[in-house]
N, CA and C atoms of all chains as a GROMACS GRO file, in nm:
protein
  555
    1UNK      N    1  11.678   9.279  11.822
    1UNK     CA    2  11.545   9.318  11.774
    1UNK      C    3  11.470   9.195  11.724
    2UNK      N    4  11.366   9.207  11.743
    2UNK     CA    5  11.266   9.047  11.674
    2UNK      C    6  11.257   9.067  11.554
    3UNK      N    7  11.256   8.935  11.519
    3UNK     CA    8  11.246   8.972  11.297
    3UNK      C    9  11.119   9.039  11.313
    4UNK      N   10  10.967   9.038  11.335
    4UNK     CA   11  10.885   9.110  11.316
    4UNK      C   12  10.870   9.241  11.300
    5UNK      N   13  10.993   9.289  11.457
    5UNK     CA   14  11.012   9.430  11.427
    5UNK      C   15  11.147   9.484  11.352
    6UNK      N   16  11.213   9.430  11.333
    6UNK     CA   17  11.307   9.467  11.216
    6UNK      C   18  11.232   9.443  11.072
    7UNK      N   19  11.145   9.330  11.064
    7UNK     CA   20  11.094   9.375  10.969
    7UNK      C   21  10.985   9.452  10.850
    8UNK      N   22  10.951   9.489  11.003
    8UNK     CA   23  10.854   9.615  11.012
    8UNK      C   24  10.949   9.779  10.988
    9UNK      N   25  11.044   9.743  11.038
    9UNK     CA   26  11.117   9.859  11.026
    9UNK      C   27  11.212   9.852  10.905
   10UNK      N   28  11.206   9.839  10.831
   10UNK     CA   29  11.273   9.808  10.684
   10UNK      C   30  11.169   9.841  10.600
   11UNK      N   31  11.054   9.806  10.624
   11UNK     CA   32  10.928   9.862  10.541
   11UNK      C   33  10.901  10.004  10.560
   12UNK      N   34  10.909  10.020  10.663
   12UNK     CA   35  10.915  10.154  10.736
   12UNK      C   36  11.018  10.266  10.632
   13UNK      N   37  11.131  10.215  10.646
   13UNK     CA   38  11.277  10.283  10.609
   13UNK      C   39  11.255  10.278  10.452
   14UNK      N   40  11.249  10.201  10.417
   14UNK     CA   41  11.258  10.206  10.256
   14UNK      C   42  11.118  10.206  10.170
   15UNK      N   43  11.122  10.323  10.101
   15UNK     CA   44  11.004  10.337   9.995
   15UNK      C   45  10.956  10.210   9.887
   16UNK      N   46  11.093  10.179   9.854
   16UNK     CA   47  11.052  10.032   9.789
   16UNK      C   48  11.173   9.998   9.829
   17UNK      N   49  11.115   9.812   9.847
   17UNK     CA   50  11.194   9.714   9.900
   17UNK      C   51  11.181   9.575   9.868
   18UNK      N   52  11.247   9.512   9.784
   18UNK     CA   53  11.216   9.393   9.730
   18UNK      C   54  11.290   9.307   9.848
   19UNK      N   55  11.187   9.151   9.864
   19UNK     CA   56  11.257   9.053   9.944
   19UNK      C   57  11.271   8.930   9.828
   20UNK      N   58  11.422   8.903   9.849
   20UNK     CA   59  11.415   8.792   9.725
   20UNK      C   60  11.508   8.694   9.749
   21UNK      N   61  11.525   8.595   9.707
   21UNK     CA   62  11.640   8.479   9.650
   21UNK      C   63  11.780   8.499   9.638
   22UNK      N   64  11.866   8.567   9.701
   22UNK     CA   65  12.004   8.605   9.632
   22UNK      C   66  11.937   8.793   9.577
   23UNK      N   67  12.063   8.788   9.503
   23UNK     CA   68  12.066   8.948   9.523
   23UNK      C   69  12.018   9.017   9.419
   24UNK      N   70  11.967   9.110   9.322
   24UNK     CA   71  11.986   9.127   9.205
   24UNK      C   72  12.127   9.116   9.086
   25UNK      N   73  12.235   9.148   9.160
   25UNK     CA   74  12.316   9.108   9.069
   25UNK      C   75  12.360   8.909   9.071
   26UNK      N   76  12.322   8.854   9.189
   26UNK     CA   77  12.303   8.754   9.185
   26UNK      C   78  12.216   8.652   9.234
   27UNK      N   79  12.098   8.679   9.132
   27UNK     CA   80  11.936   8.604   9.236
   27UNK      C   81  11.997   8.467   9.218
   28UNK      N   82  11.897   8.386   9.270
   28UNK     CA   83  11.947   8.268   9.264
   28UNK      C   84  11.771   8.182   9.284
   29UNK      N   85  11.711   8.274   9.169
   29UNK     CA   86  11.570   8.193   9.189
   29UNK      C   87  11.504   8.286   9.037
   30UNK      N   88  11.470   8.196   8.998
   30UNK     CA   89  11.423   8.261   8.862
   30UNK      C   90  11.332   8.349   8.876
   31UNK      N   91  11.204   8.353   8.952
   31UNK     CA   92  11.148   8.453   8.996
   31UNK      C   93  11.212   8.596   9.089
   32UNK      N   94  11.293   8.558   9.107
   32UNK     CA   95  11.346   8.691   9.183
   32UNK      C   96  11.388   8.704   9.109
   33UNK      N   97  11.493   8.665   9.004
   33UNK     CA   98  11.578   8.759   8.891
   33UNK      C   99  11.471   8.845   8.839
   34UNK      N  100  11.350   8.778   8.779
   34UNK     CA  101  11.275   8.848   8.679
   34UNK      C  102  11.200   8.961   8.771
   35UNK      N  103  11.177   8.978   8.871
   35UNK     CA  104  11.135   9.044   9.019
   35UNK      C  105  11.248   9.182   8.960
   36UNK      N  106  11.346   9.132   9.001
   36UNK     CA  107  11.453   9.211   9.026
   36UNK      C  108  11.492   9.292   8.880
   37UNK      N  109  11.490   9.235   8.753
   37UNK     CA  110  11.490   9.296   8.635
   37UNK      C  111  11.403   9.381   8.634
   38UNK      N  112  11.257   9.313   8.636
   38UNK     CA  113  11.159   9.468   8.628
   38UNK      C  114  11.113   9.560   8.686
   39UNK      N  115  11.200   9.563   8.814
   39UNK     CA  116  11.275   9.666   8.878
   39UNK      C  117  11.364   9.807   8.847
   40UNK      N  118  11.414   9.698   8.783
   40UNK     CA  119  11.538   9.768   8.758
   40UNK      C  120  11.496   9.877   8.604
   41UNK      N  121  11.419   9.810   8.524
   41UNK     CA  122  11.381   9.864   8.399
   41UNK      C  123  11.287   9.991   8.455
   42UNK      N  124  11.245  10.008   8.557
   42UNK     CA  125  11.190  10.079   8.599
   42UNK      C  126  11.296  10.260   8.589
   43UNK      N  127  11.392  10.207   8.644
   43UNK     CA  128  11.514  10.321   8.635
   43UNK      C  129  11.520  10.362   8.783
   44UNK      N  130  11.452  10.330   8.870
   44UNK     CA  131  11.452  10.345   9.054
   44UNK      C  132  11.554  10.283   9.147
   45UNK      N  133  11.572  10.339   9.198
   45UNK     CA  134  11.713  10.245   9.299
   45UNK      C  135  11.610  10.179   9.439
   46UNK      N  136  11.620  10.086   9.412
   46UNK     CA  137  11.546  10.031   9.532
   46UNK      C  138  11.591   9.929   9.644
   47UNK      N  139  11.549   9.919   9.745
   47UNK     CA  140  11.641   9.820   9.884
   47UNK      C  141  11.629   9.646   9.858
   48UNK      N  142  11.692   9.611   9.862
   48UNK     CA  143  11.676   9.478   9.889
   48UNK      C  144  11.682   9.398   9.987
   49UNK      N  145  11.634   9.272  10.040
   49UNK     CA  146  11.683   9.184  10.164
   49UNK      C  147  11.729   9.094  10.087
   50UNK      N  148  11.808   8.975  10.080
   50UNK     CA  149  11.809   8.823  10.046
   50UNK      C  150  11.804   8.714  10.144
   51UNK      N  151  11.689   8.675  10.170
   51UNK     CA  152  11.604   8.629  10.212
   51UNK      C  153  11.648   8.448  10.270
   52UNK      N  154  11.747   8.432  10.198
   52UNK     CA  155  11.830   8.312  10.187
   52UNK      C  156  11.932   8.305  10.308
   53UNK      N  157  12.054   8.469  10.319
   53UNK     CA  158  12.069   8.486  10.385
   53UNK      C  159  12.031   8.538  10.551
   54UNK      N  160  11.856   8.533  10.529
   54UNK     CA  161  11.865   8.598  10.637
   54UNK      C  162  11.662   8.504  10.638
   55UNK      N  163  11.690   8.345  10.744
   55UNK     CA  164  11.584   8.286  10.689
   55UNK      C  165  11.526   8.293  10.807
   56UNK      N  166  11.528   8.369  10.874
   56UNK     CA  167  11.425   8.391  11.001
   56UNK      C  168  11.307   8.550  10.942
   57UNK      N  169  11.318   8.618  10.842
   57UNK     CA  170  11.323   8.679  10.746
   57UNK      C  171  11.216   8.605  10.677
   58UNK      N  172  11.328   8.483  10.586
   58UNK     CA  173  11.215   8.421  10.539
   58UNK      C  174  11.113   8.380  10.557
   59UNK      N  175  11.092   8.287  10.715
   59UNK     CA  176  10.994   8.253  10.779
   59UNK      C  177  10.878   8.339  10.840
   60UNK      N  178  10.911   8.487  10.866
   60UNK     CA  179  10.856   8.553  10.929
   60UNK      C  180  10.773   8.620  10.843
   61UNK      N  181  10.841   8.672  10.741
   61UNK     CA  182  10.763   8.782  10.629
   61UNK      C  183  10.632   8.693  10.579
   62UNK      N  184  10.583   8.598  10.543
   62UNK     CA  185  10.513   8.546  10.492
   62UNK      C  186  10.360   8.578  10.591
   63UNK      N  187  10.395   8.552  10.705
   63UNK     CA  188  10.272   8.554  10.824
   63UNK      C  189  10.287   8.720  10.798
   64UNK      N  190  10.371   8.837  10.772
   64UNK     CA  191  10.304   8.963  10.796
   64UNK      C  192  10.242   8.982  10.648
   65UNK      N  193  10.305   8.960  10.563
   65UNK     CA  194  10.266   9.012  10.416
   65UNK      C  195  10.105   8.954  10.416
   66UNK      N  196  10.109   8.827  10.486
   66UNK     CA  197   9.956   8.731  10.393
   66UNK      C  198   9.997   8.685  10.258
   67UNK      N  199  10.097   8.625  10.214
   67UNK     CA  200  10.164   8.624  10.092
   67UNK      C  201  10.298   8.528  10.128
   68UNK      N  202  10.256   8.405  10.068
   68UNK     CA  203  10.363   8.292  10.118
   68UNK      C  204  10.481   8.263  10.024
   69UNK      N  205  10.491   8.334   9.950
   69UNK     CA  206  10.568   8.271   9.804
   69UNK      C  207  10.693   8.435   9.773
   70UNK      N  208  10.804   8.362   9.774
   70UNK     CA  209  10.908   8.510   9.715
   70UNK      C  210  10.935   8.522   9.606
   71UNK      N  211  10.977   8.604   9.504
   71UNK     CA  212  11.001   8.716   9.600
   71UNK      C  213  10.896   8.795   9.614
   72UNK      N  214  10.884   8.888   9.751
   72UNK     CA  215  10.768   9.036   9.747
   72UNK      C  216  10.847   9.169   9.747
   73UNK      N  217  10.732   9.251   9.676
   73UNK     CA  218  10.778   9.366   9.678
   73UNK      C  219  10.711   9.448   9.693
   74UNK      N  220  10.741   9.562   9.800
   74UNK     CA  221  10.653   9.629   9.831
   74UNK      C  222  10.716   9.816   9.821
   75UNK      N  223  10.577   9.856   9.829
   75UNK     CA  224  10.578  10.029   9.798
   75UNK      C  225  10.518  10.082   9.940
   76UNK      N  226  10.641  10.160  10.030
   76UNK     CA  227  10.578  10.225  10.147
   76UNK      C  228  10.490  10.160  10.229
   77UNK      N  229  10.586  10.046  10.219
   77UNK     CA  230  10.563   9.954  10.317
   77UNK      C  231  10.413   9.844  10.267
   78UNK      N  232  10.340   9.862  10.158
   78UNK     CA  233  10.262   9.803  10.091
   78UNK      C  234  10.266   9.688   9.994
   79UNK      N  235  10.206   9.564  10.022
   79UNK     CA  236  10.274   9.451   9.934
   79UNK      C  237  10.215   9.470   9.768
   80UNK      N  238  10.322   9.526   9.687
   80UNK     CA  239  10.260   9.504   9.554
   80UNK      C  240  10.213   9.369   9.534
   81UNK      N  241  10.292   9.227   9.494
   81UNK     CA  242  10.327   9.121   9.482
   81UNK      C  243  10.419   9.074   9.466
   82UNK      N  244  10.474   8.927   9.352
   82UNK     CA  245  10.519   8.886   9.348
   82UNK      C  246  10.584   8.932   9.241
   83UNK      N  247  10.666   8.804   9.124
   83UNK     CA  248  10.724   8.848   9.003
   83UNK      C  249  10.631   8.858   8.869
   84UNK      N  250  10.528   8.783   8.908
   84UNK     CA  251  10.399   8.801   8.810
   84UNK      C  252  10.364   8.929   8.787
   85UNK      N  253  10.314   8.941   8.906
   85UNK     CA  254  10.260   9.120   8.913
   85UNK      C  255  10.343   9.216   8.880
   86UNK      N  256  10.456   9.210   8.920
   86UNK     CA  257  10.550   9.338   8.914
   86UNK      C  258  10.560   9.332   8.800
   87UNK      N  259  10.598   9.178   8.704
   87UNK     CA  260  10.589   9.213   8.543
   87UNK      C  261  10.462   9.269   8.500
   88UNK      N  262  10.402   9.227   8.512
   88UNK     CA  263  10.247   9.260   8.466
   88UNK      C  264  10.193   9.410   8.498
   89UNK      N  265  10.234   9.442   8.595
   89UNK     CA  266  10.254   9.574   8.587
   89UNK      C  267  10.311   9.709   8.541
   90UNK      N  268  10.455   9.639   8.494
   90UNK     CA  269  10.574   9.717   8.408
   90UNK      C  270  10.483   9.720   8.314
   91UNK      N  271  10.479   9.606   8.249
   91UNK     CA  272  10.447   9.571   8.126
   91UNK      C  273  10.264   9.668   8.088
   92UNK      N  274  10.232   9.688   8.190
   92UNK     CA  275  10.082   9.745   8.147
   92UNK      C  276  10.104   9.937   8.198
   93UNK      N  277  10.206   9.939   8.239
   93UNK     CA  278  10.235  10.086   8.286
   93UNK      C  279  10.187  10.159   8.379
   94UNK      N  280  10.163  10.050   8.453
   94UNK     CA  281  10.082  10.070   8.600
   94UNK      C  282  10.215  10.103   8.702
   95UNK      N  283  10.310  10.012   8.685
   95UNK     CA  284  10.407  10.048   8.780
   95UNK      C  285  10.507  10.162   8.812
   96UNK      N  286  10.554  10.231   8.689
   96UNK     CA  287  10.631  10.365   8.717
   96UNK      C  288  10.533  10.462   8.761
   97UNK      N  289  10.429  10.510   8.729
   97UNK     CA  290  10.331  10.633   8.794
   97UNK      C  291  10.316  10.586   8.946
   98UNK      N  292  10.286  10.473   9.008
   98UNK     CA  293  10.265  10.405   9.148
   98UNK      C  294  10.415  10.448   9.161
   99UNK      N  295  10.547  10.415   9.157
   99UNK     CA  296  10.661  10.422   9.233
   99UNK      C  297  10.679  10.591   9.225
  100UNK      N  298  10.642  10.683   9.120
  100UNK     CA  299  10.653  10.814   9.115
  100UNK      C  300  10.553  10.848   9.249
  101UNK      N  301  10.482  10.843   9.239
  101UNK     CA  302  10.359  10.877   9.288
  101UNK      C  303  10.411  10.860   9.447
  102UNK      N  304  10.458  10.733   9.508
  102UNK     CA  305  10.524  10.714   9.584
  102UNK      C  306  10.650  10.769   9.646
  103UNK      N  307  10.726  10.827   9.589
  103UNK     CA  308  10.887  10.877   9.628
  103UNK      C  309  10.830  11.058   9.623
  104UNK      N  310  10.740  11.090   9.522
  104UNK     CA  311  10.688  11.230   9.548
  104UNK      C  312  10.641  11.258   9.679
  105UNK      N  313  10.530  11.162   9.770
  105UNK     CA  314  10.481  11.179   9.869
  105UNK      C  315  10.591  11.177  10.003
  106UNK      N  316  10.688  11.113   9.929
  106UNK     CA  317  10.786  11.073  10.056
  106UNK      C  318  10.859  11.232  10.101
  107UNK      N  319  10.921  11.263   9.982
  107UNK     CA  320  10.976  11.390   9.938
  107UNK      C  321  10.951  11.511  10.054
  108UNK      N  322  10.768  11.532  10.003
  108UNK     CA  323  10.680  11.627  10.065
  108UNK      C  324  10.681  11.638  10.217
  109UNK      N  325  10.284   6.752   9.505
  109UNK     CA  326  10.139   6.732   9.495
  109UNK      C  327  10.128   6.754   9.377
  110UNK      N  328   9.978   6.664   9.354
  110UNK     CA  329   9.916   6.641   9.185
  110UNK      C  330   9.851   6.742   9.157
  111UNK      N  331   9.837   6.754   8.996
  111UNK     CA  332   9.771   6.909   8.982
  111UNK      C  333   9.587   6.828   9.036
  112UNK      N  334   9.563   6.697   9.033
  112UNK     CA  335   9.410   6.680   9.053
  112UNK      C  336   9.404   6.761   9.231
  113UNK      N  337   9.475   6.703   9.272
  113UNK     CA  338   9.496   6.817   9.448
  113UNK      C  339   9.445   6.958   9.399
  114UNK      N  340   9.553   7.039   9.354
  114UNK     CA  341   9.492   7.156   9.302
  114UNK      C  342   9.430   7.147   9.253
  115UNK      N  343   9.354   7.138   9.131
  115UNK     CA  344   9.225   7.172   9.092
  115UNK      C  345   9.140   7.164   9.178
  116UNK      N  346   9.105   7.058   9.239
  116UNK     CA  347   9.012   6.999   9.412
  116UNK      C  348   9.029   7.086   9.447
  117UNK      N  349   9.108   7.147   9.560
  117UNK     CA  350   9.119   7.229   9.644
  117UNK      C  351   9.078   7.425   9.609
  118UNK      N  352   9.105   7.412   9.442
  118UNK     CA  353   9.075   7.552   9.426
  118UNK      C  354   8.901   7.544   9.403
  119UNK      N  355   8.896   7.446   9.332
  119UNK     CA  356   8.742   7.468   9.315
  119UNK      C  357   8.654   7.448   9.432
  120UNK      N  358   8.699   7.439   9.552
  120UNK     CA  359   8.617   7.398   9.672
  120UNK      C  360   8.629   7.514   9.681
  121UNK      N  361   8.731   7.595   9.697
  121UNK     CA  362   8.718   7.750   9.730
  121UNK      C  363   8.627   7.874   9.687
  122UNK      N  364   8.662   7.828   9.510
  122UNK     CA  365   8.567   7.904   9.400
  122UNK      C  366   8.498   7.830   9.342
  123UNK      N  367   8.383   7.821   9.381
  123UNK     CA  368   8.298   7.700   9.338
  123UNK      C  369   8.232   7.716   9.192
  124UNK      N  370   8.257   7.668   9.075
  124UNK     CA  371   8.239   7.702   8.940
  124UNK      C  372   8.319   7.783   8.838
  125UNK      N  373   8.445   7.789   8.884
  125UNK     CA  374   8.600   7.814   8.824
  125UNK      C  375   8.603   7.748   8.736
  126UNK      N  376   8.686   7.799   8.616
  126UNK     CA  377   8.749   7.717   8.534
  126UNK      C  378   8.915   7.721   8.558
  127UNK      N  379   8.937   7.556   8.568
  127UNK     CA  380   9.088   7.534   8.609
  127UNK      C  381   9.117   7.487   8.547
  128UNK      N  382   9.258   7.512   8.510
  128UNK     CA  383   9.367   7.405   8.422
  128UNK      C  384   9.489   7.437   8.514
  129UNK      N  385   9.586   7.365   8.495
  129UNK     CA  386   9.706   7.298   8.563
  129UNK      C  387   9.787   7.303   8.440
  130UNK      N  388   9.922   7.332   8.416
  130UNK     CA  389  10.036   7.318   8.387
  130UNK      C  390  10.162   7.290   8.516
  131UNK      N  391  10.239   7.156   8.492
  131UNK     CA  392  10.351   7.194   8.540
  131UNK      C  393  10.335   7.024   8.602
  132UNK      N  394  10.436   6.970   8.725
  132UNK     CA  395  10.430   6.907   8.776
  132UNK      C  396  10.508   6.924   8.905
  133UNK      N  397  10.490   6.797   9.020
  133UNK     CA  398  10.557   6.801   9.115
  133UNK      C  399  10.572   6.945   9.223
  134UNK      N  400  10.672   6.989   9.207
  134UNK     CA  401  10.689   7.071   9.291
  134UNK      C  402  10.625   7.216   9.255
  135UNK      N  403  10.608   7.250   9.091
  135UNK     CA  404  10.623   7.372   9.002
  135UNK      C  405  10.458   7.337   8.919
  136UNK      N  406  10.419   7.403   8.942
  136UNK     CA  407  10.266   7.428   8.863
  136UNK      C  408  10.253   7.559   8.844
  137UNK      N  409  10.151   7.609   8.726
  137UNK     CA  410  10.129   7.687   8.721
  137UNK      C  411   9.951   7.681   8.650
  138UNK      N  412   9.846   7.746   8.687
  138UNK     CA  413   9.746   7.752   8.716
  138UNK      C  414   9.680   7.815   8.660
  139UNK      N  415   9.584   7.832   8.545
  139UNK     CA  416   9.500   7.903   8.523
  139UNK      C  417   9.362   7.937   8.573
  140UNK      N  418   9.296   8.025   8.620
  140UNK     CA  419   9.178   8.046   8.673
  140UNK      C  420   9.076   8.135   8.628
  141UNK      N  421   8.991   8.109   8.588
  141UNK     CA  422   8.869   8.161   8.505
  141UNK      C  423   8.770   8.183   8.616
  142UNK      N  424   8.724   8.313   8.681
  142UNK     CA  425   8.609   8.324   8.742
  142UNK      C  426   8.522   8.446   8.756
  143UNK      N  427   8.385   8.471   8.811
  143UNK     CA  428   8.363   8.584   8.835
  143UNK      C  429   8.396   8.674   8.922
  144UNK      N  430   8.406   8.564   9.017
  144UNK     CA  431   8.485   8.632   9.119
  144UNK      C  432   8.570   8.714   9.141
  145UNK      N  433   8.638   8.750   9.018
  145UNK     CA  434   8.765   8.841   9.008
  145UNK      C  435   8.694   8.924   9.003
  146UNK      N  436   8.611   8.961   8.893
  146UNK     CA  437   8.592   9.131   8.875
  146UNK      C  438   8.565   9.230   9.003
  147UNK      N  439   8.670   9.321   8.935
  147UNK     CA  440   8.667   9.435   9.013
  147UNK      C  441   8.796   9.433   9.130
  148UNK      N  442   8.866   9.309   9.135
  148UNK     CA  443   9.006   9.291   9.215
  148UNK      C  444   9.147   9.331   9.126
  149UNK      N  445   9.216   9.377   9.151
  149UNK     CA  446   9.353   9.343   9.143
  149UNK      C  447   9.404   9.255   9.147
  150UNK      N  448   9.550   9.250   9.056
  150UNK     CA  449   9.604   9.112   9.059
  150UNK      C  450   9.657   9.043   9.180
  151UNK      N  451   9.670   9.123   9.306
  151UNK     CA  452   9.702   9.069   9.417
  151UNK      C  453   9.609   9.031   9.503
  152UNK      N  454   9.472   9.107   9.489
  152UNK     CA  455   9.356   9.019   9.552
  152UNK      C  456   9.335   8.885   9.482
  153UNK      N  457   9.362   8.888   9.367
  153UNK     CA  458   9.298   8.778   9.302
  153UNK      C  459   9.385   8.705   9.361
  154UNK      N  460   9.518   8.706   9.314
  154UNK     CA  461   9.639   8.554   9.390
  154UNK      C  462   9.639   8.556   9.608
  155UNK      N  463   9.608   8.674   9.662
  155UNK     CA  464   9.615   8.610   9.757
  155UNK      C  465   9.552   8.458   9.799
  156UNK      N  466   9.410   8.482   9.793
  156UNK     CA  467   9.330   8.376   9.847
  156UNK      C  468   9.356   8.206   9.806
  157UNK      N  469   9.408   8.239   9.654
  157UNK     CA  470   9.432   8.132   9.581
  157UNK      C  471   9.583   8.094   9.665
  158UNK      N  472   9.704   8.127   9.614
  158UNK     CA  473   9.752   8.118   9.733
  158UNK      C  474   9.785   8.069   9.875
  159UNK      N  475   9.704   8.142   9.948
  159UNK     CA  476   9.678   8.073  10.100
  159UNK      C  477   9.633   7.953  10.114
  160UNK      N  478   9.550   7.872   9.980
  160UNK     CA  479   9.519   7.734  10.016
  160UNK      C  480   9.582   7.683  10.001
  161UNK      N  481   9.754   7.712   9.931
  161UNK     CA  482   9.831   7.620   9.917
  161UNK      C  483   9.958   7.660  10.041
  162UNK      N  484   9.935   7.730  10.150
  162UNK     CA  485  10.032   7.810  10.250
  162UNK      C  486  10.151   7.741  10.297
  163UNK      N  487  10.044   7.589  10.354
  163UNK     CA  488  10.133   7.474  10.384
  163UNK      C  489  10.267   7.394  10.324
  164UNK      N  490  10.191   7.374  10.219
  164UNK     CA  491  10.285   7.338  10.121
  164UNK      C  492  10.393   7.416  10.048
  165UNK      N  493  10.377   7.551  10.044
  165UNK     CA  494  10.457   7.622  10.024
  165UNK      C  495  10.558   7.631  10.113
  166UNK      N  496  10.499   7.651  10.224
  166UNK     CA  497  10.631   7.646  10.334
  166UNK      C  498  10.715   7.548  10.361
  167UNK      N  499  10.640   7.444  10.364
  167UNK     CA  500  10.710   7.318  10.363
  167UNK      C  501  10.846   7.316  10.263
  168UNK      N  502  10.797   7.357  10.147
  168UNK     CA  503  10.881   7.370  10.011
  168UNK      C  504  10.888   7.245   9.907
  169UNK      N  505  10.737   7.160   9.969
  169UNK     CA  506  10.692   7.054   9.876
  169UNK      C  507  10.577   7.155   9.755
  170UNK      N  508  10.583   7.194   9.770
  170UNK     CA  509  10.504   7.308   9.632
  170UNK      C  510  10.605   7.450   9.648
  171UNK      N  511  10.714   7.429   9.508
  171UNK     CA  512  10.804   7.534   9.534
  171UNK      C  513  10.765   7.666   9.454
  172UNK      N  514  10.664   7.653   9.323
  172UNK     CA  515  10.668   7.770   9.286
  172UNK      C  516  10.472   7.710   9.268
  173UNK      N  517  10.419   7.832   9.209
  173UNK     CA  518  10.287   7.824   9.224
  173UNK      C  519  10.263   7.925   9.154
  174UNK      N  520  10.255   7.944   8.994
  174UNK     CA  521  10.205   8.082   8.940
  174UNK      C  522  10.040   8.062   8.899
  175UNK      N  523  10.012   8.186   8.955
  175UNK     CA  524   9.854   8.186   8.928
  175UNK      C  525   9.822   8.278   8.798
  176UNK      N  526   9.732   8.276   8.745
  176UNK     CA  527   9.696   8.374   8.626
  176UNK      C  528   9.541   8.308   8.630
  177UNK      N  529   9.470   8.444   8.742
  177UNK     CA  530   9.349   8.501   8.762
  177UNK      C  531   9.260   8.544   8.697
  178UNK      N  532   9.128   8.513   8.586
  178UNK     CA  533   9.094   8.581   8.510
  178UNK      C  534   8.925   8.607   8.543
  179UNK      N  535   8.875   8.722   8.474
  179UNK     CA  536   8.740   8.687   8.458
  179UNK      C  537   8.706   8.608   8.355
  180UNK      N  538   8.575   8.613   8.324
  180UNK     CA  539   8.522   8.527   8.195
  180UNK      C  540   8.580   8.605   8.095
  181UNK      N  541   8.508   8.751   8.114
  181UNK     CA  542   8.535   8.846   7.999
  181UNK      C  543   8.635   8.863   7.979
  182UNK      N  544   8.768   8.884   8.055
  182UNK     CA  545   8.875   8.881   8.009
  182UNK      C  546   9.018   8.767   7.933
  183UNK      N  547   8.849   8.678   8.024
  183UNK     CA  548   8.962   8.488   7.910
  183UNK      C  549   8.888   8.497   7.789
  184UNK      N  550   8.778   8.538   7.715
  184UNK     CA  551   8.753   8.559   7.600
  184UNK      C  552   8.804   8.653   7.521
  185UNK      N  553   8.858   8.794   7.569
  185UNK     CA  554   8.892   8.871   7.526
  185UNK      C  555   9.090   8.856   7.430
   0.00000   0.00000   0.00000
């Protein structure tokens, strides 16, 4: 399969899907840890790629997202951002109603 | 690259920004004051900013790049 369409189809497959640095239990990029923490504080089980291992991945996602910098994370196939945003979002309470809001529609 | 690069390059984009630079070498991080924001999200605001640095990012001679997008009203606030 071409990374484009595998990685079209991972967006596809998973409601949320973080691409990052190493893994959450072991990022290996300070922005993906903190990516991956406020994630997790969220209380959602969500997909991951690591991006390190898989750098055709790396190279490719950047030209679909429009978004050159990891980690991204996206909702139903939609690029939230980076680790800025996703904090900034926990943190302002924007982000759990968007991931609810999200897994309800999936549901339906 | 020097933060004078960035600053240059963002203010050619947003012409009458207020920029400051933290960081060096590879790792900067960026403050941006404009009107231009209002009414975007935080991901409209960092795309564009962003993409002028695409090159360099990829390269992985500019490894991290945090932006923090503001309006006026909200850098006074």
């Amino acid at each position: 399969m071409k990374t484009t369409d595998k990685i079209r189809k991972q967006l596809a497959d998973n409601p949320l899907i973080l691409y990052m640095k190493g893994t959450p239990t072991l990022p290996m990029c300070g922005f993906s840890s903190k990516a991956a923490a406020a994630l997790k504080g969220t209380g959602y089980d969500f997909a991951f790629v690591d991006v390190l291992m898989n750098p055709q991945i790396m190279q490719a996602l950047p030209e679909i997202s429009d978004f050159p910098t990891f980690p991204q994370f996206f909702i139903r196939g939609e690029l939230i951002g980076g680790s800025d945003i996703i904090e900034a979002m926990l943190a302002n309470g924007e982000l759990q109603p968007m991931i609810e809001t999200a897994l309800d529609s999936e549901s339906t | 690259m020097n933060a004078e690069d960035i600053v240059a390059r963002i203010l050619a984009a947003i012409p009458g920004a207020r920029v400051e630079t933290e960081g060096s070498d590879c790792s900067f991080s960026v403050r941006v004051v404009s009107q231009v924001f209002e009414g975007q999200n935080l991901l409209q605001r960092q795309r564009p900013i962003l993409a002028l640095f695409k090159e360099e990012i990829s390269a992985v001679t500019l490894h991290a790049l945090s932006i923090d997008a503001k309006t006026p009203d909200e850098a006074a606030s």
